[in-house]
Structures are given as structure tokens and as C-alpha cells.
mmCIF entry with sequence, helices, sheets and N, C-alpha, C, O atoms, coordinates in Angstrom:
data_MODEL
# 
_entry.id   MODEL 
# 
_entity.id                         1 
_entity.type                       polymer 
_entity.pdbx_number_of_molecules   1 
# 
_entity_poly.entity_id                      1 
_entity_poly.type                           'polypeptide(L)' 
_entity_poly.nstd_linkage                   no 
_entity_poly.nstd_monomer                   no 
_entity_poly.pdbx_seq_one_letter_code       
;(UNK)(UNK)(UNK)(UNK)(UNK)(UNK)(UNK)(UNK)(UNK)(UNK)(UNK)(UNK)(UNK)(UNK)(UNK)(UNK)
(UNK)(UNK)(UNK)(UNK)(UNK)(UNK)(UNK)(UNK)(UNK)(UNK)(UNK)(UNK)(UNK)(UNK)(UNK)(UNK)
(UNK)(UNK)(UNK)(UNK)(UNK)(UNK)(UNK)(UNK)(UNK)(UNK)(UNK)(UNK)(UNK)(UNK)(UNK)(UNK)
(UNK)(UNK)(UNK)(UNK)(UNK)(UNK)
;
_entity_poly.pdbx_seq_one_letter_code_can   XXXXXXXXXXXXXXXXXXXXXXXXXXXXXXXXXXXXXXXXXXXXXXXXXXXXXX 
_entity_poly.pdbx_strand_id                 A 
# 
loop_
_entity_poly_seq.entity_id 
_entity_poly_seq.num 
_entity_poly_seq.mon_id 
_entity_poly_seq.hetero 
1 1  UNK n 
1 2  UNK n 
1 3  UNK n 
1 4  UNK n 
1 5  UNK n 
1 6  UNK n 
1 7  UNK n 
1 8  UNK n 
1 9  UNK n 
1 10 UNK n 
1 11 UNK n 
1 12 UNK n 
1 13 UNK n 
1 14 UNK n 
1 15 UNK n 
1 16 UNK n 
1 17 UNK n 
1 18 UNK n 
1 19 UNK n 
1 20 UNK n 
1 21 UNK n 
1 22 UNK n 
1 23 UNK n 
1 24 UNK n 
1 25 UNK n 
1 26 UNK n 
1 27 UNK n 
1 28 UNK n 
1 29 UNK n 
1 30 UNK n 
1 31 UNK n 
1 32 UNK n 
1 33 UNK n 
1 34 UNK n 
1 35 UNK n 
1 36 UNK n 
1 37 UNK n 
1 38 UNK n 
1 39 UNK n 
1 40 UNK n 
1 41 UNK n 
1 42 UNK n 
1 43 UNK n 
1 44 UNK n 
1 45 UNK n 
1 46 UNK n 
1 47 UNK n 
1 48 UNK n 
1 49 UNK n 
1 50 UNK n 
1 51 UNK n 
1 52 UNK n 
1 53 UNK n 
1 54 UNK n 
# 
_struct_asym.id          A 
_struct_asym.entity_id   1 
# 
loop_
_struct_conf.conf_type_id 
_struct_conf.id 
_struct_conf.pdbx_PDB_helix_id 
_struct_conf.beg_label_comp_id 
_struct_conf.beg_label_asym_id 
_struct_conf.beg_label_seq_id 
_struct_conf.pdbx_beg_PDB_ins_code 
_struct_conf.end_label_comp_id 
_struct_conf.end_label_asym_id 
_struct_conf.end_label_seq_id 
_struct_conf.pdbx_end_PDB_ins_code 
_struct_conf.beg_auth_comp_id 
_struct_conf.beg_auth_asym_id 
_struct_conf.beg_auth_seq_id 
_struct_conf.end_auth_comp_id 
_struct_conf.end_auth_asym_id 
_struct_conf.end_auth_seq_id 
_struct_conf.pdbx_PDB_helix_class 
_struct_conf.details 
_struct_conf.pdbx_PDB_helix_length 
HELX_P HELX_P1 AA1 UNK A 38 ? UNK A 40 ? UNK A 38 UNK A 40 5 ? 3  
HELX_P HELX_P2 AA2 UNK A 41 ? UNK A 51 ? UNK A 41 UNK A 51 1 ? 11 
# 
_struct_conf_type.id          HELX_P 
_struct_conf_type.criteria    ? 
_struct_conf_type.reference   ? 
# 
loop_
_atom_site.group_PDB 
_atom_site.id 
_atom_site.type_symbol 
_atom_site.label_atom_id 
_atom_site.label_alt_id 
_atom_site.label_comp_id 
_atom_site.label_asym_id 
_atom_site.label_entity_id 
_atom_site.label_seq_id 
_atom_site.pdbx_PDB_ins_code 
_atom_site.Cartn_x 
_atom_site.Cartn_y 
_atom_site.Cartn_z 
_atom_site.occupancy 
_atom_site.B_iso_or_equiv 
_atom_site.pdbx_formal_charge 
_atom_site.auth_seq_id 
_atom_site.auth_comp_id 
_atom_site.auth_asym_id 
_atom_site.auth_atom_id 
_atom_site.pdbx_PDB_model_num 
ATOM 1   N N  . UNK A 1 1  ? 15.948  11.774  -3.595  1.00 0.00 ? 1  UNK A N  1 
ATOM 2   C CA . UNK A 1 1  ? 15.936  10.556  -4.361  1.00 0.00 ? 1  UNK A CA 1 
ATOM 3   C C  . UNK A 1 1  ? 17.290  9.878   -4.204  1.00 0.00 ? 1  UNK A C  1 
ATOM 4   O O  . UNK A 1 1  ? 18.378  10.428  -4.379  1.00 0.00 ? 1  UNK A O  1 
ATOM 5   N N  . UNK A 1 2  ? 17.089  8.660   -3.863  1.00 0.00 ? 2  UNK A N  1 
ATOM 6   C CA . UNK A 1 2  ? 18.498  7.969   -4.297  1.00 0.00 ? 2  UNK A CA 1 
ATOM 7   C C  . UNK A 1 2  ? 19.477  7.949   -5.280  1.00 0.00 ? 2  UNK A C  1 
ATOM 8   O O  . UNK A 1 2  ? 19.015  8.172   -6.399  1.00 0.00 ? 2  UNK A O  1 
ATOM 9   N N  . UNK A 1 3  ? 20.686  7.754   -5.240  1.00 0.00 ? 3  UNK A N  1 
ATOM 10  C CA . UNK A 1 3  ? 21.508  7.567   -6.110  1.00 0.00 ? 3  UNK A CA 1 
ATOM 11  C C  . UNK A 1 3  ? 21.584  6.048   -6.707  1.00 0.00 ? 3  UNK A C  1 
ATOM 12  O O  . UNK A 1 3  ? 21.255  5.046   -6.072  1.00 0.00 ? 3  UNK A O  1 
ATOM 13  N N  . UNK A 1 4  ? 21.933  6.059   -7.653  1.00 0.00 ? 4  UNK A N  1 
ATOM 14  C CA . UNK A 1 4  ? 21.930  4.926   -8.276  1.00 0.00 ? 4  UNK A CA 1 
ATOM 15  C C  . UNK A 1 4  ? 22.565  3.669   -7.375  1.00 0.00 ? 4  UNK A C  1 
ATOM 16  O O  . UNK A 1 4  ? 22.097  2.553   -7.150  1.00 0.00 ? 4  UNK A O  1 
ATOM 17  N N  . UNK A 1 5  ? 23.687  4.226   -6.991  1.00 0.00 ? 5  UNK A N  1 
ATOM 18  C CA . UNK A 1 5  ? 24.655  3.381   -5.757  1.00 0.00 ? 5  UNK A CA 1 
ATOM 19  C C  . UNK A 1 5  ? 23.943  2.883   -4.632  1.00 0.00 ? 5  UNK A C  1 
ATOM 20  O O  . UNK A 1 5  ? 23.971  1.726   -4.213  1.00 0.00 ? 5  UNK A O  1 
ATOM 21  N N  . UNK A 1 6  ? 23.346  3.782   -4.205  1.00 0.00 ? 6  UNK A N  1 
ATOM 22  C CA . UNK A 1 6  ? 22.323  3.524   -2.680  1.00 0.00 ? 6  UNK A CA 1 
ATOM 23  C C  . UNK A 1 6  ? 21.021  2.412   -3.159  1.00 0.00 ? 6  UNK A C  1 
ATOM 24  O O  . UNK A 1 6  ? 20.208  1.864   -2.414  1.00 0.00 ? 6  UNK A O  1 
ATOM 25  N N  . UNK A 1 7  ? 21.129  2.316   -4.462  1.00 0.00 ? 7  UNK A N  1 
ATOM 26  C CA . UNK A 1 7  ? 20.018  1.313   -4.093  1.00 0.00 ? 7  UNK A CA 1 
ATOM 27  C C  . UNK A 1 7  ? 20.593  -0.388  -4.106  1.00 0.00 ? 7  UNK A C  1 
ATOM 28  O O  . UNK A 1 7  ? 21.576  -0.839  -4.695  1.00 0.00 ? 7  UNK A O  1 
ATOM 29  N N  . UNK A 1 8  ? 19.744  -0.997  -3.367  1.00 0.00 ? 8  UNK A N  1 
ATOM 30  C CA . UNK A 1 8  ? 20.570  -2.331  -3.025  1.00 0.00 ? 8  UNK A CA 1 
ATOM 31  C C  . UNK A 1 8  ? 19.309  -3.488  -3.006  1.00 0.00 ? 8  UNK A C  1 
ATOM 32  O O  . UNK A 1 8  ? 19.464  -4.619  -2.545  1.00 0.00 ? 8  UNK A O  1 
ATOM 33  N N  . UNK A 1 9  ? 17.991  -2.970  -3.616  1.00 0.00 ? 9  UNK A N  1 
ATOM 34  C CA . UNK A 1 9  ? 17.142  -4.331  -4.613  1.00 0.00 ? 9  UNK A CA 1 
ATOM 35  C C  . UNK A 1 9  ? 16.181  -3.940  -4.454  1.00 0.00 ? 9  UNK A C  1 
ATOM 36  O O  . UNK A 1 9  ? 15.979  -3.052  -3.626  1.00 0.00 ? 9  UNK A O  1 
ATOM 37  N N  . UNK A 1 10 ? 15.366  -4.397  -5.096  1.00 0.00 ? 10 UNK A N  1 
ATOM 38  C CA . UNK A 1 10 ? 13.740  -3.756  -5.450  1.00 0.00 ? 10 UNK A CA 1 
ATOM 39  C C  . UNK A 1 10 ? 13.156  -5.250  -5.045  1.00 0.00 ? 10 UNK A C  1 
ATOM 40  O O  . UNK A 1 10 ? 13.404  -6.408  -5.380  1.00 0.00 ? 10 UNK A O  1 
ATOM 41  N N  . UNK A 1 11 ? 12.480  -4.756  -4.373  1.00 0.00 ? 11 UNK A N  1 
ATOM 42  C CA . UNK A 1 11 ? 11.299  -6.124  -3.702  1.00 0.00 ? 11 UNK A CA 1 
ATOM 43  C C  . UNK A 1 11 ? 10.085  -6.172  -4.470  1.00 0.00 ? 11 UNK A C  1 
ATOM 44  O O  . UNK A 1 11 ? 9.311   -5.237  -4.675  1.00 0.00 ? 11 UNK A O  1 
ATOM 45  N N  . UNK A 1 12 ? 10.007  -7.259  -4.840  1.00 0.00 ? 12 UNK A N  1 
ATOM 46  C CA . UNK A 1 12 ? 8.297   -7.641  -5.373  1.00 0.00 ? 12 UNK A CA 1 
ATOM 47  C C  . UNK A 1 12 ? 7.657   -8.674  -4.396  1.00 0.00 ? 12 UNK A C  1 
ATOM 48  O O  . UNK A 1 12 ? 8.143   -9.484  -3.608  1.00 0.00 ? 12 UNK A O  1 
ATOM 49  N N  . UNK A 1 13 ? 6.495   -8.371  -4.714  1.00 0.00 ? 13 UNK A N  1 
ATOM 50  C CA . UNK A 1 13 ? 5.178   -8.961  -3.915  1.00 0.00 ? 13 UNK A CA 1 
ATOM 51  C C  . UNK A 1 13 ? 4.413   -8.892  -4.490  1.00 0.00 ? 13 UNK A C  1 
ATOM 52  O O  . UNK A 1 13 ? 4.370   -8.003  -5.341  1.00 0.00 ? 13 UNK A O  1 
ATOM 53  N N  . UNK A 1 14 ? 3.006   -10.145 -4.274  1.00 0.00 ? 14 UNK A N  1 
ATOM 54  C CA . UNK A 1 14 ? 1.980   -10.350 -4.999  1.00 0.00 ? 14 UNK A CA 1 
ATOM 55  C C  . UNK A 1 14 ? 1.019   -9.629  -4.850  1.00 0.00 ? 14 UNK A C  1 
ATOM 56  O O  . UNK A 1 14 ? 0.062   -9.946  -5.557  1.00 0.00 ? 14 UNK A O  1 
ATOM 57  N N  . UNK A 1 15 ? 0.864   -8.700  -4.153  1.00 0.00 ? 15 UNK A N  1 
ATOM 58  C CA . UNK A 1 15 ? -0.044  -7.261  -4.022  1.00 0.00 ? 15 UNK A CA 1 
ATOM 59  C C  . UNK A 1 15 ? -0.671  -6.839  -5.430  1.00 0.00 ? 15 UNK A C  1 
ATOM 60  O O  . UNK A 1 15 ? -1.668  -6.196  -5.101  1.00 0.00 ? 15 UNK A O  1 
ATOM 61  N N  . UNK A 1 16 ? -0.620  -6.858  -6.648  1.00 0.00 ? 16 UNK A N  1 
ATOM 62  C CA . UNK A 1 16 ? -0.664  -6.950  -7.995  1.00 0.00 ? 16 UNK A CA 1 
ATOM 63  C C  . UNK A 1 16 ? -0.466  -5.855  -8.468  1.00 0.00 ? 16 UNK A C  1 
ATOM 64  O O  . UNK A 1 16 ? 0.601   -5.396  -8.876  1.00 0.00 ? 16 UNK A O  1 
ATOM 65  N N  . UNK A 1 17 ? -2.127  -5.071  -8.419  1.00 0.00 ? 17 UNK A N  1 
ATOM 66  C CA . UNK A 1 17 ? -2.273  -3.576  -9.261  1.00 0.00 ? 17 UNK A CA 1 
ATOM 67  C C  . UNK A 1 17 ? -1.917  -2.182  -8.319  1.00 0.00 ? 17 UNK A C  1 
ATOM 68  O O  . UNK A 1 17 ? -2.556  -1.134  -8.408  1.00 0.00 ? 17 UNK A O  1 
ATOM 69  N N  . UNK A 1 18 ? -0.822  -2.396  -7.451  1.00 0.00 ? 18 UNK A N  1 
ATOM 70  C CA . UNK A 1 18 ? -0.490  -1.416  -7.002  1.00 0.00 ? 18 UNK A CA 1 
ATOM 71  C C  . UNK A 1 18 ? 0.989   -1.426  -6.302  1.00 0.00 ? 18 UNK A C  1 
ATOM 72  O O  . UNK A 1 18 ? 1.420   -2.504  -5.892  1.00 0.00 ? 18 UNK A O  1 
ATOM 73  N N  . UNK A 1 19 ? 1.885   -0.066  -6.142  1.00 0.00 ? 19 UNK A N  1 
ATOM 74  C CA . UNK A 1 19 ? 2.854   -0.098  -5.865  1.00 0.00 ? 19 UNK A CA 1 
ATOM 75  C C  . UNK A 1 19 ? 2.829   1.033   -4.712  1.00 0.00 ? 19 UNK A C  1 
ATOM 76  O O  . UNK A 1 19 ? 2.132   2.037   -4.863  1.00 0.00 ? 19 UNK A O  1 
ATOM 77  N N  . UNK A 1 20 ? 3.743   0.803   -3.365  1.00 0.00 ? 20 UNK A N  1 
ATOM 78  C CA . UNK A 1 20 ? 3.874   1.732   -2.438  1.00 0.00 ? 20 UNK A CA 1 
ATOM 79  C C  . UNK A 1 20 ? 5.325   2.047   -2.670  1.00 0.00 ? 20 UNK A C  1 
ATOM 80  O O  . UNK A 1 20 ? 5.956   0.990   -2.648  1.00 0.00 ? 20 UNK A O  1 
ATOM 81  N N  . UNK A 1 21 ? 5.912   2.828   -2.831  1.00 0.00 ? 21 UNK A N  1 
ATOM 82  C CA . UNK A 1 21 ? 7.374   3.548   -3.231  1.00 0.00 ? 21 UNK A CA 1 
ATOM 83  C C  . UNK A 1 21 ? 7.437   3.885   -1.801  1.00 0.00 ? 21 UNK A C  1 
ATOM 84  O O  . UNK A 1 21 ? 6.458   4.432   -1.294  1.00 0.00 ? 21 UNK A O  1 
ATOM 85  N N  . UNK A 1 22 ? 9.083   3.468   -0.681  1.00 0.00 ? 22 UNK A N  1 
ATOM 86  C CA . UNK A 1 22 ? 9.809   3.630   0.173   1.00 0.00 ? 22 UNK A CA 1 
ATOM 87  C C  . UNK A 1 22 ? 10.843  4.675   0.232   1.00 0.00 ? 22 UNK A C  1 
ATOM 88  O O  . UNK A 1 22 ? 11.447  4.996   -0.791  1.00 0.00 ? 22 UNK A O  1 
ATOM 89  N N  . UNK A 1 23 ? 11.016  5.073   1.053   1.00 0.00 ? 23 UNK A N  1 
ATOM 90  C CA . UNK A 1 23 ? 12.470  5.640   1.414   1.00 0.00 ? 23 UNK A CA 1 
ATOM 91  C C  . UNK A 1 23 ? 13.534  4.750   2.013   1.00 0.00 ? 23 UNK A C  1 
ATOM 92  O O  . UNK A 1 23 ? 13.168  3.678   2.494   1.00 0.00 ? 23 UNK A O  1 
ATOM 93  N N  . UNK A 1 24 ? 14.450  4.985   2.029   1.00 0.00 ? 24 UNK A N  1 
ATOM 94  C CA . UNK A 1 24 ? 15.259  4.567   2.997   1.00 0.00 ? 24 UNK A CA 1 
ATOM 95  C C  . UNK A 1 24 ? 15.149  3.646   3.987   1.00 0.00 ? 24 UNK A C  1 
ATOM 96  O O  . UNK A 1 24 ? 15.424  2.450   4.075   1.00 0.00 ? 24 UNK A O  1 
ATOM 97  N N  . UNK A 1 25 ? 14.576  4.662   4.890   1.00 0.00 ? 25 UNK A N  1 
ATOM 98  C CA . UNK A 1 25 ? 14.087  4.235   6.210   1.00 0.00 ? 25 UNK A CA 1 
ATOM 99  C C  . UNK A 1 25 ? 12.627  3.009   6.342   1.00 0.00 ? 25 UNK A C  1 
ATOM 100 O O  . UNK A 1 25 ? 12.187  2.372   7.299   1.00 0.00 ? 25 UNK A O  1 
ATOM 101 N N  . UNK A 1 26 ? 12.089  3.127   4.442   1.00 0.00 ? 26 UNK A N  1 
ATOM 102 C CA . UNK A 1 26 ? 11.078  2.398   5.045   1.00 0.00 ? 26 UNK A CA 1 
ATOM 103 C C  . UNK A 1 26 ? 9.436   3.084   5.243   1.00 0.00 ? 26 UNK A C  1 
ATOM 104 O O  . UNK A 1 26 ? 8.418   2.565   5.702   1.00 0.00 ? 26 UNK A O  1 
ATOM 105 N N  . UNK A 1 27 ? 9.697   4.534   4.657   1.00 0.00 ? 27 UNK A N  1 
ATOM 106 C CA . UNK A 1 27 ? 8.208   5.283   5.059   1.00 0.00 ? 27 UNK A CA 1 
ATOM 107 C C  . UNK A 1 27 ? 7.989   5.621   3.638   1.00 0.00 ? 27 UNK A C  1 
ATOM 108 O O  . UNK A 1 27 ? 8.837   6.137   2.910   1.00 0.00 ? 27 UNK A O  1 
ATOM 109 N N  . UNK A 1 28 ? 6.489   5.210   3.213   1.00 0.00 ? 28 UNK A N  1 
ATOM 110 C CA . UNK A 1 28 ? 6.139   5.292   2.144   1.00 0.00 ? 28 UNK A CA 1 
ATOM 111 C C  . UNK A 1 28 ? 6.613   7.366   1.089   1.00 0.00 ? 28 UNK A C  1 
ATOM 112 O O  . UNK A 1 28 ? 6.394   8.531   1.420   1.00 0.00 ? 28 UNK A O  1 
ATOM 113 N N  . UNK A 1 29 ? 7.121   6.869   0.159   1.00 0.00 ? 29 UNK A N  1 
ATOM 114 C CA . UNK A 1 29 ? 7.138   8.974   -0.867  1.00 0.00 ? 29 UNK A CA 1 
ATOM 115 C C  . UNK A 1 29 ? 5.946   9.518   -0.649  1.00 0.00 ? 29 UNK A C  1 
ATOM 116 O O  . UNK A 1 29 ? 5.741   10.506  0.056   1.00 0.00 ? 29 UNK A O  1 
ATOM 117 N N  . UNK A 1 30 ? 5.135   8.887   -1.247  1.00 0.00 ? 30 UNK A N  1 
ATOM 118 C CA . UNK A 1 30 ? 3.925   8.894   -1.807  1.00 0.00 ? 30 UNK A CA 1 
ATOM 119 C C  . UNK A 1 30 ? 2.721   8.206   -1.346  1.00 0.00 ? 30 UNK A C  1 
ATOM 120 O O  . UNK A 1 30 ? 2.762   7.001   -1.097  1.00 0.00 ? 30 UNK A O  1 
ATOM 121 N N  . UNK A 1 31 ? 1.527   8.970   -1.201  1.00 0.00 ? 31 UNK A N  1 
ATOM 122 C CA . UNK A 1 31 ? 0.228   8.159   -1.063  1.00 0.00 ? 31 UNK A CA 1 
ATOM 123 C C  . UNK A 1 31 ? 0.087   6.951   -2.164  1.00 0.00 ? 31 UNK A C  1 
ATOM 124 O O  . UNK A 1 31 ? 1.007   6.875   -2.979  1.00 0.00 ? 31 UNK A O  1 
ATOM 125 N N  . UNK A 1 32 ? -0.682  6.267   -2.234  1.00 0.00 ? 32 UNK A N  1 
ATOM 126 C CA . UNK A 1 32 ? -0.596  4.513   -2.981  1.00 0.00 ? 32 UNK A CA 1 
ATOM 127 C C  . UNK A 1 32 ? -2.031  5.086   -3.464  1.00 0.00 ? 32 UNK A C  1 
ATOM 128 O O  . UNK A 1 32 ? -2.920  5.190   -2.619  1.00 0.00 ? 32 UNK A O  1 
ATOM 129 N N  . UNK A 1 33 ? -2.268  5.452   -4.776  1.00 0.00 ? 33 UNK A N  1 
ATOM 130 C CA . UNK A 1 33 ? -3.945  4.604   -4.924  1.00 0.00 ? 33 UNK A CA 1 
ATOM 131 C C  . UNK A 1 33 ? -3.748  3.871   -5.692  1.00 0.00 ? 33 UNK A C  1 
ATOM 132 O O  . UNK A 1 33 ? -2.889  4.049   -6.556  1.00 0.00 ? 33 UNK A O  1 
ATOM 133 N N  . UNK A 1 34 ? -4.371  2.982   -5.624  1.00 0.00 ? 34 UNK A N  1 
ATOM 134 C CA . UNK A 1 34 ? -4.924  1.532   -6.243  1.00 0.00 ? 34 UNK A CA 1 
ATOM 135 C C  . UNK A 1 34 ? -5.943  1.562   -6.638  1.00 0.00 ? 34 UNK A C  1 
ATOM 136 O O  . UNK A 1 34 ? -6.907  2.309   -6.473  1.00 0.00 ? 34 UNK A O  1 
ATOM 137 N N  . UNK A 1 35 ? -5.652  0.266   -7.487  1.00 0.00 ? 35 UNK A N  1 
ATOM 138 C CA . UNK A 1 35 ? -6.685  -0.194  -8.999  1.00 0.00 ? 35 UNK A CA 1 
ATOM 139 C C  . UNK A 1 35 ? -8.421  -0.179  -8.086  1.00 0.00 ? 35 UNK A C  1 
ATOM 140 O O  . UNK A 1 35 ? -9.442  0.304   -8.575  1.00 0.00 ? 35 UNK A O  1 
ATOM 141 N N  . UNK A 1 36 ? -8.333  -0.745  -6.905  1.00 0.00 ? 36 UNK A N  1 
ATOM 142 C CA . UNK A 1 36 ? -9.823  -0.710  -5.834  1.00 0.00 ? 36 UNK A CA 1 
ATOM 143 C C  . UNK A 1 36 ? -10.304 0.721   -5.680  1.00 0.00 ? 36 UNK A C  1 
ATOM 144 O O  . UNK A 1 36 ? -11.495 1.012   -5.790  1.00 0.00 ? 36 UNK A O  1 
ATOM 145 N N  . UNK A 1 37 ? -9.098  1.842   -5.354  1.00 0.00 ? 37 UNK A N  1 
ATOM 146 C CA . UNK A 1 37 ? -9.832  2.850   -4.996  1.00 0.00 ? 37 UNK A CA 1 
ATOM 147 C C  . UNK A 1 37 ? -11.217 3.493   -5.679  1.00 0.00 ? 37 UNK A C  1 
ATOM 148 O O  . UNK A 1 37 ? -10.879 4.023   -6.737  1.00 0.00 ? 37 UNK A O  1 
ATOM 149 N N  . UNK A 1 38 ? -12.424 3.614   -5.492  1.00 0.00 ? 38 UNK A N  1 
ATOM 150 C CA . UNK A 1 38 ? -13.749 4.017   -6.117  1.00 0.00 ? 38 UNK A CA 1 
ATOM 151 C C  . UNK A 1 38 ? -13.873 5.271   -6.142  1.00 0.00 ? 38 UNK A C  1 
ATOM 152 O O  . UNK A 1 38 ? -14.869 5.715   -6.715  1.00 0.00 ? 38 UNK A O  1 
ATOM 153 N N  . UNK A 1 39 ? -12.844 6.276   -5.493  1.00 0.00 ? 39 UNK A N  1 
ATOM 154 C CA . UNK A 1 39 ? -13.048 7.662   -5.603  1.00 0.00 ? 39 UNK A CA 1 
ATOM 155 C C  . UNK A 1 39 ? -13.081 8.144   -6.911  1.00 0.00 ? 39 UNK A C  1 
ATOM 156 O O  . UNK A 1 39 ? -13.814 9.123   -7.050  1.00 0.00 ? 39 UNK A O  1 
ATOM 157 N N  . UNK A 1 40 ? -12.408 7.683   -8.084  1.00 0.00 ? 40 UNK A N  1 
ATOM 158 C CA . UNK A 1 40 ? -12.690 7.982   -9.185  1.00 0.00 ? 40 UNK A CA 1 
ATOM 159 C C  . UNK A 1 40 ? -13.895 7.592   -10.018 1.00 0.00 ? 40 UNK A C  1 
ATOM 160 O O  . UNK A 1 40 ? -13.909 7.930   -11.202 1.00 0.00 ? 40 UNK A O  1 
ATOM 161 N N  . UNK A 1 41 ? -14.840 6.955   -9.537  1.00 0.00 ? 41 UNK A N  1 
ATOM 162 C CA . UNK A 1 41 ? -15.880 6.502   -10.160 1.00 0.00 ? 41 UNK A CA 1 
ATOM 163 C C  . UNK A 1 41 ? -17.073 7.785   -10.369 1.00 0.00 ? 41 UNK A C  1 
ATOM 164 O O  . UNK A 1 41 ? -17.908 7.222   -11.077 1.00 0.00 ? 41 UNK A O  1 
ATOM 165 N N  . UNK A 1 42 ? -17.502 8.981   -10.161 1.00 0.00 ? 42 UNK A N  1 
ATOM 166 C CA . UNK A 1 42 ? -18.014 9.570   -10.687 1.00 0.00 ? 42 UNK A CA 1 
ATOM 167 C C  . UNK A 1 42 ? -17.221 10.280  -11.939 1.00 0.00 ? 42 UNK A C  1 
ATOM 168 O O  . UNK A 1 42 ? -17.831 10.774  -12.888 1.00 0.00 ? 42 UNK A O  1 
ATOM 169 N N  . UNK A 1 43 ? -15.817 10.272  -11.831 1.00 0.00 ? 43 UNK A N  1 
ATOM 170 C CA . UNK A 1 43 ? -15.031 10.635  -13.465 1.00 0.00 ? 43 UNK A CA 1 
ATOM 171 C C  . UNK A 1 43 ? -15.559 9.940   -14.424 1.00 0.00 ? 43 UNK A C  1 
ATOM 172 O O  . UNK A 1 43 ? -16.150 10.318  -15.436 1.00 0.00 ? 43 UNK A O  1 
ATOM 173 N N  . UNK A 1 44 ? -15.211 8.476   -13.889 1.00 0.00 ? 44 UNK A N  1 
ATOM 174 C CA . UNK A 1 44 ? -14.906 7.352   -15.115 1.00 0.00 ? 44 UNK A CA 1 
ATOM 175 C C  . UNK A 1 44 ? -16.270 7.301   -15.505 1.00 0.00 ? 44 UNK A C  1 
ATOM 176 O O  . UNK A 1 44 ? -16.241 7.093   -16.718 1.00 0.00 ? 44 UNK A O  1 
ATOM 177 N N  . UNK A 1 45 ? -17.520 7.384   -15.104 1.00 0.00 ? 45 UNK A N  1 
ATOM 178 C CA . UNK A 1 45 ? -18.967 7.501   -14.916 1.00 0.00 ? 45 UNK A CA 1 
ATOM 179 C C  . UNK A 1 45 ? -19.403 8.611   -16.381 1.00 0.00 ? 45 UNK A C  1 
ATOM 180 O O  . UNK A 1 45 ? -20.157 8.396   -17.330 1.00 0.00 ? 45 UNK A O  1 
ATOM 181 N N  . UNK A 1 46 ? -18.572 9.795   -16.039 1.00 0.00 ? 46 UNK A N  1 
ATOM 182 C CA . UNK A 1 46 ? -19.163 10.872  -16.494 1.00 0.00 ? 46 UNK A CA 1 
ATOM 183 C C  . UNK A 1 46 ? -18.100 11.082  -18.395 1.00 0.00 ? 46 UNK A C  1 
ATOM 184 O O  . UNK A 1 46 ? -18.332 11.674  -19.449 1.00 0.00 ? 46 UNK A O  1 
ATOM 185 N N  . UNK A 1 47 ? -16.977 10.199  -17.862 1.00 0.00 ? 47 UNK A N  1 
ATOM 186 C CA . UNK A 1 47 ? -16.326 10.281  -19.593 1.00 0.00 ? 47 UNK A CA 1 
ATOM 187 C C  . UNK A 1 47 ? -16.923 8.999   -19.804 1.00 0.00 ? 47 UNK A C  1 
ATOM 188 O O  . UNK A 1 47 ? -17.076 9.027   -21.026 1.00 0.00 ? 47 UNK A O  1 
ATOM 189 N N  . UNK A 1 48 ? -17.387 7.826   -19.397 1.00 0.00 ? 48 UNK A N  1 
ATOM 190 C CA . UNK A 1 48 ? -18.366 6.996   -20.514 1.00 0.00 ? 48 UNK A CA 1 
ATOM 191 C C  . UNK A 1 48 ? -19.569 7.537   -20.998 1.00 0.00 ? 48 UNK A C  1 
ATOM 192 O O  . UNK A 1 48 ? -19.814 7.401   -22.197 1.00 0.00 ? 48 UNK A O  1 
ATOM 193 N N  . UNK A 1 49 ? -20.348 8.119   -20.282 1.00 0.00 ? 49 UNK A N  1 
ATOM 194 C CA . UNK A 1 49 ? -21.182 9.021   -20.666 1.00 0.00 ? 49 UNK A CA 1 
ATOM 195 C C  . UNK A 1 49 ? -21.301 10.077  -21.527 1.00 0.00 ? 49 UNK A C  1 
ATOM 196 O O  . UNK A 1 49 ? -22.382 10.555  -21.871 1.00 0.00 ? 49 UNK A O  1 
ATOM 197 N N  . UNK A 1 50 ? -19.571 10.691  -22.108 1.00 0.00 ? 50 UNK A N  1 
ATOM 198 C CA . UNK A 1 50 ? -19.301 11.849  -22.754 1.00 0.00 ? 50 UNK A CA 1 
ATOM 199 C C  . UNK A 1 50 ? -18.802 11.097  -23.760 1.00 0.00 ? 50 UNK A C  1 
ATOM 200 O O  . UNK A 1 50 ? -18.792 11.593  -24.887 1.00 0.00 ? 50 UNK A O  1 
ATOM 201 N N  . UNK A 1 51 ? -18.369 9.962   -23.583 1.00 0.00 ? 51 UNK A N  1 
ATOM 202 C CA . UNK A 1 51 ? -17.342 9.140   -24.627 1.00 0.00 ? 51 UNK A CA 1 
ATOM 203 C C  . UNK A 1 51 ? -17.683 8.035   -25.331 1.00 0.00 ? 51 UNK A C  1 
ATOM 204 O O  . UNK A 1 51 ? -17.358 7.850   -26.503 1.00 0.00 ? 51 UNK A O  1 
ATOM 205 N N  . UNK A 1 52 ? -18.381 7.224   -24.608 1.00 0.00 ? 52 UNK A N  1 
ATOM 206 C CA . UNK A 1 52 ? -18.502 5.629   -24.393 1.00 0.00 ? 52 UNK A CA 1 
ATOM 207 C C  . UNK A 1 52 ? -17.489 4.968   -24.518 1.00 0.00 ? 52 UNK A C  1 
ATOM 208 O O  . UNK A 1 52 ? -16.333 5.331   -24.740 1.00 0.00 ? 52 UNK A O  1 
ATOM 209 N N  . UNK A 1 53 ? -18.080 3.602   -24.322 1.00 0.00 ? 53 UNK A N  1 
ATOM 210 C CA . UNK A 1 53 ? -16.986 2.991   -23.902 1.00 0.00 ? 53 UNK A CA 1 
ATOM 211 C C  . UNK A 1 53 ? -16.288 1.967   -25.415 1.00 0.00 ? 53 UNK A C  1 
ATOM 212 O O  . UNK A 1 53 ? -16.976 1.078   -25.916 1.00 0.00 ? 53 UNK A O  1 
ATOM 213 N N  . UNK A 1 54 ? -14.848 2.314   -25.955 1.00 0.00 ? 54 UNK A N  1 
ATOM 214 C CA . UNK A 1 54 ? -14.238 2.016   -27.386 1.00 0.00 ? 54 UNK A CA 1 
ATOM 215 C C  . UNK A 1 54 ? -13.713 0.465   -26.920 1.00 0.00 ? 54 UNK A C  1 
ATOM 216 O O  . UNK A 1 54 ? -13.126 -0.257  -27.727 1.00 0.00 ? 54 UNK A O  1 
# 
């Protein structure tokens, strides 16, 4: 992780409901999921079903 010193500005873009976190060099930390991804839709499926929806 960077030091507080090493960092030199945080870029925004209109991309909205999601963030890709960089290194240095420019190569994403972390995989990105986003607000689109549908892989969670048999969860969210199965706690409205256990829960409904408040």
C-alpha cells in the first residue's frame, strides 16, 4: 500500500457505481464488481424470499 506521501491525486470519472483501485504502475489491486454484475442474483432472489423486501 502506499504511503501517504506517494500519493499524488485520485482521479474521478463518470463510470458511477463502481470503482477499479490501481497501483502504481497502473494495474488494477483488486477484481471490480459492479452494481451490473448479476452473479449475485440467485442471493438477492433467495433473501427476498426469506426476508422480503422492507
Amino acid at each position: 500500500m502506499a504511503e501517504h506521501d506517494d500519493v499524488v491525486g485520485v482521479p474521478v470519472a463518470g463510470q458511477q457505481h463502481g470503482m477499479v483501485a490501481v497501483d502504481g504502475d497502473g494495474n488494477p489491486v483488486h477484481d471490480a464488481l459492479l452494481w451490473n454484475d448479476i452473479r449475485r442474483d440467485p442471493q438477492a432472489t433467495r433473501m427476498i424470499e426469506e426476508h422480503g423486501i422492507q
